[in-house]
N, CA, C and O atoms as a CHARMM CRD file, in Angstrom:
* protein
*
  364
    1    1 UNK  N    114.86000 228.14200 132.16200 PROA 1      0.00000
    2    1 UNK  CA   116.12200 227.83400 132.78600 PROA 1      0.00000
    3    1 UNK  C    117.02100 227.23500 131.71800 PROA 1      0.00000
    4    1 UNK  O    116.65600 226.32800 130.97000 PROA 1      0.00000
    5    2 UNK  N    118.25500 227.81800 131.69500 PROA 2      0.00000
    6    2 UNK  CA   119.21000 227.66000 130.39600 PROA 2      0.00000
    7    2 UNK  C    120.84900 227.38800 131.00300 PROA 2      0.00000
    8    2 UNK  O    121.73100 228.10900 131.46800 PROA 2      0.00000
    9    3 UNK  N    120.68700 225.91800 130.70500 PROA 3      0.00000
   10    3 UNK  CA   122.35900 225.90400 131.76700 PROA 3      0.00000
   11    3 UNK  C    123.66400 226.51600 130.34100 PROA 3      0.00000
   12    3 UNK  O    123.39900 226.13900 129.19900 PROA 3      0.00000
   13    4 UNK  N    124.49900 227.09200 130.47200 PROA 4      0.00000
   14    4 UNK  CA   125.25100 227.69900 129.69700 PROA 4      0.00000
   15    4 UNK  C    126.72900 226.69800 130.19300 PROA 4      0.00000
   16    4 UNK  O    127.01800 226.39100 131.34900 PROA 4      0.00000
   17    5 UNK  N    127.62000 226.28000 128.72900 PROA 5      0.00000
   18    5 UNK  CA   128.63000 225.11400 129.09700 PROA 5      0.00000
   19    5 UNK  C    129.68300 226.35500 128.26300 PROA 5      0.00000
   20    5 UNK  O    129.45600 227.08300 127.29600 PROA 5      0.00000
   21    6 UNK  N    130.96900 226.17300 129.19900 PROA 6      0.00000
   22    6 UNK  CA   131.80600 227.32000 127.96800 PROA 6      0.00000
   23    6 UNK  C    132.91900 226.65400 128.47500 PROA 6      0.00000
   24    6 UNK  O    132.90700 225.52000 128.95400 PROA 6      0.00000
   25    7 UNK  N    133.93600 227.43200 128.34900 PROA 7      0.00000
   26    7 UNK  CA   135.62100 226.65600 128.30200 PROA 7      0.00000
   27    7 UNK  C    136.36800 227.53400 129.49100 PROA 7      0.00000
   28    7 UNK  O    136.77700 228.57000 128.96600 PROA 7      0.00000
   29    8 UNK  N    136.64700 227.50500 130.69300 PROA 8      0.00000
   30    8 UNK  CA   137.18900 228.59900 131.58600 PROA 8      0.00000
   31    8 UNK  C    138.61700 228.30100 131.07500 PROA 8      0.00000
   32    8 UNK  O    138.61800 227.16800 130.59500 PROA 8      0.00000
   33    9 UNK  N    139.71900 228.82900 131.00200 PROA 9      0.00000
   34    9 UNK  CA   141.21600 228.88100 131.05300 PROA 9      0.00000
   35    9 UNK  C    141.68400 229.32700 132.77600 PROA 9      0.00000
   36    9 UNK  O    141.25500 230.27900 133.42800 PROA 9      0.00000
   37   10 UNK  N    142.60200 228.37400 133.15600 PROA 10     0.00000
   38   10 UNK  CA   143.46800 228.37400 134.37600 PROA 10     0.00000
   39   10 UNK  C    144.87800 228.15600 133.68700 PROA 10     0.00000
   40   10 UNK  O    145.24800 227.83000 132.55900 PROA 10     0.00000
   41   11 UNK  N    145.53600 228.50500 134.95700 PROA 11     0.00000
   42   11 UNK  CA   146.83400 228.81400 134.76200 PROA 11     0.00000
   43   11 UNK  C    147.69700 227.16100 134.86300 PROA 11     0.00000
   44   11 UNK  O    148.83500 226.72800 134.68100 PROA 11     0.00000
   45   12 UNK  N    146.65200 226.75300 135.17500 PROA 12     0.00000
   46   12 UNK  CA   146.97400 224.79000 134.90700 PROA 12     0.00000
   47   12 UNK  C    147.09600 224.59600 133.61800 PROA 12     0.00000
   48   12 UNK  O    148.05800 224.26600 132.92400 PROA 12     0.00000
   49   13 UNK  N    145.59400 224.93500 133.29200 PROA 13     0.00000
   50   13 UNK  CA   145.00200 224.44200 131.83100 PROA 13     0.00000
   51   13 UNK  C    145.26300 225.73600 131.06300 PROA 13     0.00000
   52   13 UNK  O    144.24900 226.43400 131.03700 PROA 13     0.00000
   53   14 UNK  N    146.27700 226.25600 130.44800 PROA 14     0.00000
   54   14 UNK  CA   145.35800 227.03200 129.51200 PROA 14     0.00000
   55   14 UNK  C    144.56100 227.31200 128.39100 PROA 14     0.00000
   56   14 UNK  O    144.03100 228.39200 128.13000 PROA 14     0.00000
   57   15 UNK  N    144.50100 226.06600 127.62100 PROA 15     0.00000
   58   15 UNK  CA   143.19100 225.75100 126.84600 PROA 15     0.00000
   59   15 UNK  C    142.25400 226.17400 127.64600 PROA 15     0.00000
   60   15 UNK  O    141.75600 227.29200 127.51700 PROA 15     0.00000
   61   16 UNK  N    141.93900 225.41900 128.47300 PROA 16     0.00000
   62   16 UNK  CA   140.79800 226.13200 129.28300 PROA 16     0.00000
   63   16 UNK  C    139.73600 224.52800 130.00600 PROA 16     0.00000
   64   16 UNK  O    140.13800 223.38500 129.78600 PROA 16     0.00000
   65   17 UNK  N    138.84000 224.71800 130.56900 PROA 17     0.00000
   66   17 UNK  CA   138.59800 223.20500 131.32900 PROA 17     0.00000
   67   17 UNK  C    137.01800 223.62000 130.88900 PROA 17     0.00000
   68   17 UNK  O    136.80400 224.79700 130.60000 PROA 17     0.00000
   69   18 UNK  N    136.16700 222.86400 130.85400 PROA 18     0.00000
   70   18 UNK  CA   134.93200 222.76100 130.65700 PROA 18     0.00000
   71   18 UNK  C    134.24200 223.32600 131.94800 PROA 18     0.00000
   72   18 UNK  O    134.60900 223.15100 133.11000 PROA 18     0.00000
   73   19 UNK  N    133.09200 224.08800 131.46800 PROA 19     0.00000
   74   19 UNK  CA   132.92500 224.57400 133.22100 PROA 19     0.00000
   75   19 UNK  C    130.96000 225.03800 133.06800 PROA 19     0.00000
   76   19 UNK  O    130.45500 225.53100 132.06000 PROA 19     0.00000
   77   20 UNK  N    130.49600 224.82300 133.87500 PROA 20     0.00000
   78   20 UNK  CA   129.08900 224.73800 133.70500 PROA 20     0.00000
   79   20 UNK  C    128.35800 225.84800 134.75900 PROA 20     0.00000
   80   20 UNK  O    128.33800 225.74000 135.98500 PROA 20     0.00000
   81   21 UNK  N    127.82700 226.82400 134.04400 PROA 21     0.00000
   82   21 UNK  CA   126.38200 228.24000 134.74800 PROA 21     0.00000
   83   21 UNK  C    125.49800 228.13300 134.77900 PROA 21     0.00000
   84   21 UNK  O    125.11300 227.43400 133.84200 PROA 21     0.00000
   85   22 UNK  N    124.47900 228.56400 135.62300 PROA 22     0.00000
   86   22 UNK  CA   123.34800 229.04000 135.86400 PROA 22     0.00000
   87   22 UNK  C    123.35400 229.86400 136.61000 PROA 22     0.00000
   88   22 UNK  O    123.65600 229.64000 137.78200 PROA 22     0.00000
   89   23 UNK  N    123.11100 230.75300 136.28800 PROA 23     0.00000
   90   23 UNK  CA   122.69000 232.07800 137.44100 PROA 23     0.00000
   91   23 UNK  C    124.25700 231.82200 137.58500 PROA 23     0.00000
   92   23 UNK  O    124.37000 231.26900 138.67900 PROA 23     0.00000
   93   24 UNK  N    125.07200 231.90800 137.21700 PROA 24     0.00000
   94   24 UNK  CA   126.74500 232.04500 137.75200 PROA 24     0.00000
   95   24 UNK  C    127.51700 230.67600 137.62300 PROA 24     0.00000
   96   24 UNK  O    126.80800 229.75200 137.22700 PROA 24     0.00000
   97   25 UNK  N    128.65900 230.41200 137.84800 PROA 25     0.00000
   98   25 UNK  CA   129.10600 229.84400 137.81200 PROA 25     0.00000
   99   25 UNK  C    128.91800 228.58200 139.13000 PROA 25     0.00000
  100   25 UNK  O    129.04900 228.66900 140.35100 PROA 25     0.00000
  101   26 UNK  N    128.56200 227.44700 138.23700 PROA 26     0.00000
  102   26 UNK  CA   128.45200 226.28900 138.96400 PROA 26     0.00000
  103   26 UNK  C    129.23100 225.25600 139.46000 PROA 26     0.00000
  104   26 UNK  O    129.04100 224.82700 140.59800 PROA 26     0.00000
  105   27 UNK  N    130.24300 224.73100 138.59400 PROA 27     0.00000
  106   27 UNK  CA   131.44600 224.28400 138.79200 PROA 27     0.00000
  107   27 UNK  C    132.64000 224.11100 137.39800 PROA 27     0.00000
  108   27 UNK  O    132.39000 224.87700 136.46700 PROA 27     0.00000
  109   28 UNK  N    133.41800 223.53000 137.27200 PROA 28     0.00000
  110   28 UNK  CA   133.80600 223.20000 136.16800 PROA 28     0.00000
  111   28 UNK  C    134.69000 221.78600 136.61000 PROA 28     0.00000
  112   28 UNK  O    134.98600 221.41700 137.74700 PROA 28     0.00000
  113   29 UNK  N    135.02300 221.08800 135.20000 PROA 29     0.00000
  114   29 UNK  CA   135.72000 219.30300 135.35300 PROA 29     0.00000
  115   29 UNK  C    136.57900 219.69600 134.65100 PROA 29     0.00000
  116   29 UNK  O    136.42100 220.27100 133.57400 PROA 29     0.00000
  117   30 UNK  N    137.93600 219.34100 135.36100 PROA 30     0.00000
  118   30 UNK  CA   139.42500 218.85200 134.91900 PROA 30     0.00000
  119   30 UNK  C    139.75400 217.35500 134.95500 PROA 30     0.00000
  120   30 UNK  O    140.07000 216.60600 135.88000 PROA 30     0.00000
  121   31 UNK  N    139.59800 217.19400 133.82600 PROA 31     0.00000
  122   31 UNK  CA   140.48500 215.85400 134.16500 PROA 31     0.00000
  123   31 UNK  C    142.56600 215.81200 134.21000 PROA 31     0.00000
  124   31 UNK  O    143.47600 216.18900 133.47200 PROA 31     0.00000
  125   32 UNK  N    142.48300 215.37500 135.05000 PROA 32     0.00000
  126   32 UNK  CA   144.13000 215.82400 135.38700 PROA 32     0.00000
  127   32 UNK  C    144.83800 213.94900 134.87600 PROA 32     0.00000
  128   32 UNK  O    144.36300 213.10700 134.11400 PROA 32     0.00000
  129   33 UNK  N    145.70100 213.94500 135.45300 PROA 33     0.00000
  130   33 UNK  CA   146.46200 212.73400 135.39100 PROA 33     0.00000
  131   33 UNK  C    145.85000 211.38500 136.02500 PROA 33     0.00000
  132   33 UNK  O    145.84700 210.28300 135.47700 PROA 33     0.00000
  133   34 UNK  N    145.43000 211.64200 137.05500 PROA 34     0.00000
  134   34 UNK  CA   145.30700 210.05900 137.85800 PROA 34     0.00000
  135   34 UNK  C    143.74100 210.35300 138.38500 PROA 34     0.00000
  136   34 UNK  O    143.18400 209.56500 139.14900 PROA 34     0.00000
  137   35 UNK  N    142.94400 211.85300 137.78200 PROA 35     0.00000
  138   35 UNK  CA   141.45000 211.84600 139.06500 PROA 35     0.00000
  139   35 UNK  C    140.76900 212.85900 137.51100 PROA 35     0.00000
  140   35 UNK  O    141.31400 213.36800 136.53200 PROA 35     0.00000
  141   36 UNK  N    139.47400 212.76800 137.95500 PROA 36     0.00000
  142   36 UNK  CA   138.52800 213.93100 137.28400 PROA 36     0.00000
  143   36 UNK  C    138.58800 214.61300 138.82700 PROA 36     0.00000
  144   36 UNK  O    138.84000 213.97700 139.85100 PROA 36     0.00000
  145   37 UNK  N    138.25000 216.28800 138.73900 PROA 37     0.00000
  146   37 UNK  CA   138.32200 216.82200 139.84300 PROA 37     0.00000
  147   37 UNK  C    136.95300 218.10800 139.18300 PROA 37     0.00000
  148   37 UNK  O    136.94800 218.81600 138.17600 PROA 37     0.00000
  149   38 UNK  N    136.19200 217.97400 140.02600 PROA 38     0.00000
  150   38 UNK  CA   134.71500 218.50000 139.71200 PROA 38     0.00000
  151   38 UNK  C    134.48900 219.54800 140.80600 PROA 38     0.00000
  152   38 UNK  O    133.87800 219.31300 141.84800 PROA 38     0.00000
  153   39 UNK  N    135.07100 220.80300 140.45800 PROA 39     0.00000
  154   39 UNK  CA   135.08600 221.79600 141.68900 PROA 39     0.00000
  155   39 UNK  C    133.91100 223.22000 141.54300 PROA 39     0.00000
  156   39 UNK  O    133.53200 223.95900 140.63400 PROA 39     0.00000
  157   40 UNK  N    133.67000 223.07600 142.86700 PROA 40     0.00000
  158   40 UNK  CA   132.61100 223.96600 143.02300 PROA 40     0.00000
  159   40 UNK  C    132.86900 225.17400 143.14100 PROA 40     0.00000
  160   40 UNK  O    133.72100 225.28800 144.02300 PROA 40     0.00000
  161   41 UNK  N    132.49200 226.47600 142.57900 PROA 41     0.00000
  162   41 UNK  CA   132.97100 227.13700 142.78100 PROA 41     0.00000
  163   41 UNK  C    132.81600 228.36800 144.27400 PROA 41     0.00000
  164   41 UNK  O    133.62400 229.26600 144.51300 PROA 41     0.00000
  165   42 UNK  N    131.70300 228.08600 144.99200 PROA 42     0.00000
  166   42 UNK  CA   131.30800 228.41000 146.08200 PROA 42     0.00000
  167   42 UNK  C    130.80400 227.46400 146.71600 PROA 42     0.00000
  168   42 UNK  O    129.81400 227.72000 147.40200 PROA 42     0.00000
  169   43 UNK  N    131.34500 226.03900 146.68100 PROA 43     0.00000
  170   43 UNK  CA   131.11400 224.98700 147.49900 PROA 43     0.00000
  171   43 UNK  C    130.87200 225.09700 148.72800 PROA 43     0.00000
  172   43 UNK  O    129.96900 224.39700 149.18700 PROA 43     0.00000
  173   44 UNK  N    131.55800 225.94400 149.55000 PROA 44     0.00000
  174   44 UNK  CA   131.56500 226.08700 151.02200 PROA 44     0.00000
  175   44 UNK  C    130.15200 226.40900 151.64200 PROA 44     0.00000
  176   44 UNK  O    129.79000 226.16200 152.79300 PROA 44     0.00000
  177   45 UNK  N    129.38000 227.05700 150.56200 PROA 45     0.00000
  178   45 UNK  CA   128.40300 227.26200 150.81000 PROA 45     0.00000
  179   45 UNK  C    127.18000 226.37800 150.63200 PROA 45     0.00000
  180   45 UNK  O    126.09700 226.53700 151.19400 PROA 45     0.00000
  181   46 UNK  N    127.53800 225.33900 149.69000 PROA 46     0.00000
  182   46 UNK  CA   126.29500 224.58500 149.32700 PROA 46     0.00000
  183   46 UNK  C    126.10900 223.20800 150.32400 PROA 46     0.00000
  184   46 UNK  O    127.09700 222.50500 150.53900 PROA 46     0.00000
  185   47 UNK  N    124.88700 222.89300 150.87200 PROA 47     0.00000
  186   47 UNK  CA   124.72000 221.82200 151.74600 PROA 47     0.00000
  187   47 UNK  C    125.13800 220.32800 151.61100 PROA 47     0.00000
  188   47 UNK  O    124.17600 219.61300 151.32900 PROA 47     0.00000
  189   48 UNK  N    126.16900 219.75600 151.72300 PROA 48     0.00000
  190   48 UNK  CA   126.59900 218.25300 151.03000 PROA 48     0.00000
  191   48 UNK  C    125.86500 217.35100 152.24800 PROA 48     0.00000
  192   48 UNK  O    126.50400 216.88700 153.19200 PROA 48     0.00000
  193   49 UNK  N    124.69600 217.21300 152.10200 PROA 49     0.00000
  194   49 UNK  CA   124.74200 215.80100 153.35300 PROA 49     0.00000
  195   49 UNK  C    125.08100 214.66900 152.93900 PROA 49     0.00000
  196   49 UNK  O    125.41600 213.77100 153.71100 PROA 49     0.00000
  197   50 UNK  N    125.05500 214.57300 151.99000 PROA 50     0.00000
  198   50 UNK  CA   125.52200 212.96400 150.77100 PROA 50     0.00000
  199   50 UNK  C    127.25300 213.12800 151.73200 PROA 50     0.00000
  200   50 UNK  O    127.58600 212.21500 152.48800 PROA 50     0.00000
  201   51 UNK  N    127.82000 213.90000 151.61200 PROA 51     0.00000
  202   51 UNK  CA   129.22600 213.88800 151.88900 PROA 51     0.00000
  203   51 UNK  C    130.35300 213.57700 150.65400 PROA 51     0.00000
  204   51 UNK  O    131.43000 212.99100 150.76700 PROA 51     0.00000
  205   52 UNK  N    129.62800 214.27500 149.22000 PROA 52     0.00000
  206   52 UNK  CA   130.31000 214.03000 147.87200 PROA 52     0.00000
  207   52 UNK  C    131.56600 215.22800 148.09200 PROA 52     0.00000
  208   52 UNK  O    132.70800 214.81700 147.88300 PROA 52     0.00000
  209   53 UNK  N    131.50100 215.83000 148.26200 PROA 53     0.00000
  210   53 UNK  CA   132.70500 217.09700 148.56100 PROA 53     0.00000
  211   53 UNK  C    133.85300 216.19600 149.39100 PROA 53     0.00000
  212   53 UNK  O    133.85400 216.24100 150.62100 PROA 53     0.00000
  213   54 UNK  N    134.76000 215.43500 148.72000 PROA 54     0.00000
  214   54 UNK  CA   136.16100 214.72900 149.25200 PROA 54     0.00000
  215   54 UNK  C    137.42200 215.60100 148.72300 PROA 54     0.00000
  216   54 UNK  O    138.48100 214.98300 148.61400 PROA 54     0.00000
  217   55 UNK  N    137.40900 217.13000 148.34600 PROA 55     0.00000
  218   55 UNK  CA   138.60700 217.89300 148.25400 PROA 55     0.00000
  219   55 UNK  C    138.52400 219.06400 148.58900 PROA 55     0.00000
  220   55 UNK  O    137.41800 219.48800 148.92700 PROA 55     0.00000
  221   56 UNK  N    139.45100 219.76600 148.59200 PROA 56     0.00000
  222   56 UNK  CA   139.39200 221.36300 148.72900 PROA 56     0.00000
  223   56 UNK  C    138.42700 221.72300 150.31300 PROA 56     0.00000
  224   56 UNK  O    137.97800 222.82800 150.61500 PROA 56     0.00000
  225   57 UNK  N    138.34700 220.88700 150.84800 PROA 57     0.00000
  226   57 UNK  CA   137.45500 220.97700 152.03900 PROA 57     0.00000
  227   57 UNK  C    137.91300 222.20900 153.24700 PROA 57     0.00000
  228   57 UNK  O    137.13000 222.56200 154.12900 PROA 57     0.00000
  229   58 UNK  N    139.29800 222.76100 153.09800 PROA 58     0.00000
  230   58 UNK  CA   139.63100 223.69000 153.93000 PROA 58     0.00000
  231   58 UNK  C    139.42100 224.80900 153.11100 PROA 58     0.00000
  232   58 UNK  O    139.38000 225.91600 153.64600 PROA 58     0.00000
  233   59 UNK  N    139.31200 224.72300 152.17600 PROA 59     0.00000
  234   59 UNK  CA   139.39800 225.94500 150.92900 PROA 59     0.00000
  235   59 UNK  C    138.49900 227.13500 151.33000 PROA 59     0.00000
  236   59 UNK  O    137.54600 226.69500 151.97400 PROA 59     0.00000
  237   60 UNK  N    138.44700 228.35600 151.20500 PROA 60     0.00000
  238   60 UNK  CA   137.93700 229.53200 152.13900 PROA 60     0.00000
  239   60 UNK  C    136.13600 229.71100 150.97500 PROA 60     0.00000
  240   60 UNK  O    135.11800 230.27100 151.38300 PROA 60     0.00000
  241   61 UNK  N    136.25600 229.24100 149.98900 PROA 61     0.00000
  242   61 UNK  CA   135.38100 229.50500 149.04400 PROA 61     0.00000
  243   61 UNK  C    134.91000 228.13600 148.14700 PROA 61     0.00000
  244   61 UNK  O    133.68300 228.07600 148.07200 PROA 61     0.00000
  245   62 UNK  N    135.35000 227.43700 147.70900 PROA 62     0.00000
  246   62 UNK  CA   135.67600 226.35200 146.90800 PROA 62     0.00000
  247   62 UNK  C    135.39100 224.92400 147.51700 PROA 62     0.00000
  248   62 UNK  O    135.83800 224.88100 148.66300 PROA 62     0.00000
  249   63 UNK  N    135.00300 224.15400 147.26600 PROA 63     0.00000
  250   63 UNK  CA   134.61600 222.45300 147.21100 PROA 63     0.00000
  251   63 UNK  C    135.51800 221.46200 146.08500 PROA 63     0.00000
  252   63 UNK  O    135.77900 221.96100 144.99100 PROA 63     0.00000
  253   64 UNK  N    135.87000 220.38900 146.31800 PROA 64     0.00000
  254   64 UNK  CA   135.68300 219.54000 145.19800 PROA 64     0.00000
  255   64 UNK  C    135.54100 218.28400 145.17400 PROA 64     0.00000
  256   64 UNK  O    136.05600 217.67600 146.11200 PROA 64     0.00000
  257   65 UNK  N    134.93900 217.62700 144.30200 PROA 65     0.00000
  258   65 UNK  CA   135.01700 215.95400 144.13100 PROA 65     0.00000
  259   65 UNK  C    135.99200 215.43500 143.16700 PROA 65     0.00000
  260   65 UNK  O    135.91300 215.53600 141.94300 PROA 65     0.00000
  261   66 UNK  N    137.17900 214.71000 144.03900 PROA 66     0.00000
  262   66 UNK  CA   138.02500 213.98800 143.62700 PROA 66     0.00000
  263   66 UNK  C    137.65000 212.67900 143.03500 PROA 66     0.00000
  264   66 UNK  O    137.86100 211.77400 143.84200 PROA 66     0.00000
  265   67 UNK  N    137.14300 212.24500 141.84700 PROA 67     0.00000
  266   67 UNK  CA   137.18500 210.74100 141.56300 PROA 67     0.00000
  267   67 UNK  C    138.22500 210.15800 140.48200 PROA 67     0.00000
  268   67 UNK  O    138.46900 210.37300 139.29500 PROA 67     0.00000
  269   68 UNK  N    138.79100 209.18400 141.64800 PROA 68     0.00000
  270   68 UNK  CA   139.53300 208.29500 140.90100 PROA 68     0.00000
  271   68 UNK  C    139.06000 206.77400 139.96000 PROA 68     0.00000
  272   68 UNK  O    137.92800 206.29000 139.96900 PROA 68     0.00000
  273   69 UNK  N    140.14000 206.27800 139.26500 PROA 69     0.00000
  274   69 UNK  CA   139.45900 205.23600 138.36200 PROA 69     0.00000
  275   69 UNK  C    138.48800 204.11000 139.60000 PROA 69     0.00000
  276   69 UNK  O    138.82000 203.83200 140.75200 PROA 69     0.00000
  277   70 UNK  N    137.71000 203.82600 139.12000 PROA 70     0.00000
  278   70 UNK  CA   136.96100 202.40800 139.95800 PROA 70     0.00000
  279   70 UNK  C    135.95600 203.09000 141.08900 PROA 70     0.00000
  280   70 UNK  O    135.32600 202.34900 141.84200 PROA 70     0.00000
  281   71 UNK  N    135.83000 204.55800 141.17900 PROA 71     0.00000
  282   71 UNK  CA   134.94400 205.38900 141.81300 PROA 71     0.00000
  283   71 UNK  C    133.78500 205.33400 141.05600 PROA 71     0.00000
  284   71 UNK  O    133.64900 205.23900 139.83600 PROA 71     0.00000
  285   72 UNK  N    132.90500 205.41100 142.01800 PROA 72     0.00000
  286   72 UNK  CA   131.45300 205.63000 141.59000 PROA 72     0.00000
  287   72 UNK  C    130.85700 206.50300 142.18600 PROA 72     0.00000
  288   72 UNK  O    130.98500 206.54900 143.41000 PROA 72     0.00000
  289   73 UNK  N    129.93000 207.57000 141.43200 PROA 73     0.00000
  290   73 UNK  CA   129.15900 208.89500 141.83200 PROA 73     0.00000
  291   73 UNK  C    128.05000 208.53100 141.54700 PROA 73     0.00000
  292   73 UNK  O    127.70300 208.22200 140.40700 PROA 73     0.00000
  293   74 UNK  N    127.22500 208.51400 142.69800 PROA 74     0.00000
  294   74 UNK  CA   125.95900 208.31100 142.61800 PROA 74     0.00000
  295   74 UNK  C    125.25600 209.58100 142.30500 PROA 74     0.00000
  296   74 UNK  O    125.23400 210.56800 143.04000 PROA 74     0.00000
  297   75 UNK  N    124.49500 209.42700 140.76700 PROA 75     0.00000
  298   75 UNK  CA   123.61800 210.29100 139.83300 PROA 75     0.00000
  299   75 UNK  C    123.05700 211.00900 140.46000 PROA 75     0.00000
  300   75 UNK  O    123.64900 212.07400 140.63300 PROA 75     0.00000
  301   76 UNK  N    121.66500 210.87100 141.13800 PROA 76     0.00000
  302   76 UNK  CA   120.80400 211.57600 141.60600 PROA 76     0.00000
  303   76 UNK  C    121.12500 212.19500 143.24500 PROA 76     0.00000
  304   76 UNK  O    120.29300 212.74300 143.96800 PROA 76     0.00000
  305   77 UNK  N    122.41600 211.95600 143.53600 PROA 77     0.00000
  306   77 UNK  CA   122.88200 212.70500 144.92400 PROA 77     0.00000
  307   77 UNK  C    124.09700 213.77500 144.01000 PROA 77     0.00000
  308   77 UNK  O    124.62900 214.85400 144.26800 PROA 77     0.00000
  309   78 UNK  N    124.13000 213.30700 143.44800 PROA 78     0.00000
  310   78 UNK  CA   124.99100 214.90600 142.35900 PROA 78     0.00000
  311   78 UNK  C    123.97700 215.71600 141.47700 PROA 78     0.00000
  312   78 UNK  O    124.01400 216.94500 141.41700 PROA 78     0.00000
  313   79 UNK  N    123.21000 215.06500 140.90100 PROA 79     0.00000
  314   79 UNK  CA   122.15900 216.11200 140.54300 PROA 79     0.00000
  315   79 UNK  C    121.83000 216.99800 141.56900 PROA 79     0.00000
  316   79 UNK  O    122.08700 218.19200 141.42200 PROA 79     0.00000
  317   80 UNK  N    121.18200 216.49800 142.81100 PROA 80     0.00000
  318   80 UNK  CA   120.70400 217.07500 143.71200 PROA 80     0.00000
  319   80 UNK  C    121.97000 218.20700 144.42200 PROA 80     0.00000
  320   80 UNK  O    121.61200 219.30800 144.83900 PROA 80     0.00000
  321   81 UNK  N    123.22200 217.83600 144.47700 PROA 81     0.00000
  322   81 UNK  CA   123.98200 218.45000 144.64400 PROA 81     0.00000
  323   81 UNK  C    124.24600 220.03500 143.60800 PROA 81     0.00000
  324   81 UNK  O    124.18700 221.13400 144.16100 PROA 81     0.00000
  325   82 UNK  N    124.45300 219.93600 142.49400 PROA 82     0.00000
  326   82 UNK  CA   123.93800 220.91000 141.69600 PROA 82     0.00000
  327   82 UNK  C    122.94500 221.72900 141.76400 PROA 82     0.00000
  328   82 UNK  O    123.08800 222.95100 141.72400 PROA 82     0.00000
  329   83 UNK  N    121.85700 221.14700 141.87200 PROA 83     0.00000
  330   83 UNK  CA   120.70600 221.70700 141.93400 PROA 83     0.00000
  331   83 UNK  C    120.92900 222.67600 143.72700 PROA 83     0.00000
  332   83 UNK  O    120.76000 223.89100 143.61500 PROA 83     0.00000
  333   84 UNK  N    121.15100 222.34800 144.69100 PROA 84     0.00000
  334   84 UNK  CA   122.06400 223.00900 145.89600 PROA 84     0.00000
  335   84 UNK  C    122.78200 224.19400 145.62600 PROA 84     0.00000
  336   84 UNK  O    122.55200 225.34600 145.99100 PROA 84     0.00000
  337   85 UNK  N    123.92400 223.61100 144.74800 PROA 85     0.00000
  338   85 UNK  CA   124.51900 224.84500 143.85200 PROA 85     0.00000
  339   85 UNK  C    123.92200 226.15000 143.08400 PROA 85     0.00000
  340   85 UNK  O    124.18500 227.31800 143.37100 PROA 85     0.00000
  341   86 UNK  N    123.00400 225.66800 141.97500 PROA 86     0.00000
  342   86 UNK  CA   122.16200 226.65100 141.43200 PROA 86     0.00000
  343   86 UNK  C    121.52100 227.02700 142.95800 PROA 86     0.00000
  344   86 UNK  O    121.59900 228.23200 143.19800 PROA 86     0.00000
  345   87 UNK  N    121.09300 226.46500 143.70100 PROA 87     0.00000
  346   87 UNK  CA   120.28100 227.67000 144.85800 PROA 87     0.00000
  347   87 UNK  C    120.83200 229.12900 145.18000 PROA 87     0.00000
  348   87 UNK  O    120.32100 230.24800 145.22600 PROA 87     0.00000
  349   88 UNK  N    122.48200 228.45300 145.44000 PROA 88     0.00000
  350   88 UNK  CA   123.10100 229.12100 146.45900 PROA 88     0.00000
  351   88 UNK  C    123.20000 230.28800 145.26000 PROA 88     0.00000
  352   88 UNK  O    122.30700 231.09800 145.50800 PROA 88     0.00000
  353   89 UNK  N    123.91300 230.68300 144.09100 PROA 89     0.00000
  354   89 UNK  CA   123.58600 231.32900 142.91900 PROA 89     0.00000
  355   89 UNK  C    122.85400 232.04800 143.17900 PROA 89     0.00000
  356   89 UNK  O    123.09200 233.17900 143.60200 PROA 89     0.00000
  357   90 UNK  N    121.33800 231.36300 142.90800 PROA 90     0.00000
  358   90 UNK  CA   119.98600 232.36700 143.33000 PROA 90     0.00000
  359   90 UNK  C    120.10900 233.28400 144.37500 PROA 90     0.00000
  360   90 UNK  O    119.71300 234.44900 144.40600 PROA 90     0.00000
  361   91 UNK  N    120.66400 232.67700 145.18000 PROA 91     0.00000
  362   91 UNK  CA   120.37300 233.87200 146.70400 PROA 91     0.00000
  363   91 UNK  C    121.32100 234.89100 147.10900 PROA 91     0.00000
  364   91 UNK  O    121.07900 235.61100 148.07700 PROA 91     0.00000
């Protein structure tokens, strides 16, 4: 298992934003002005019982976690969240 890190370009960013695969695309991090925004790219599909998915929540395909300064993401409920992600990939 080989996670692959590359540079996606959006029409935000076009440098391009850091963005992380396995078996497909997993999510990628923008840091914007006032938040890091950590979006999934088939979020809709992956199971959040933690309840870390606070953006893009109407989005037809897409998830994201909005954190602002003085936020805290608890490690091993985002690992596990990922690891959710790579599933959905697999199947």
């Amino acid at each position: 298992m080989s996670w692959r890190r590359s540079s996606r370009r959006k029409p935000s960013n076009p440098e391009g934003v850091p963005s992380f695969s396995l078996d497909g695309l997993v999510c990628t991090v923008q840091m914007l002005k006032n938040k890091v925004k950590i979006q999934f790219n088939r979020g809709s599909s992956i199971s959040d019982p933690d309840g870390l998915f606070n953006a893009s929540l109407d989005a037809p395909m897409g998830r994201a976690i909005d954190l602002f300064e003085g936020d805290e993401l608890d490690a091993e409920q985002f690992q596990q969240l990922v690891r959710r992600a790579v599933e959905v990939n697999r199947s």
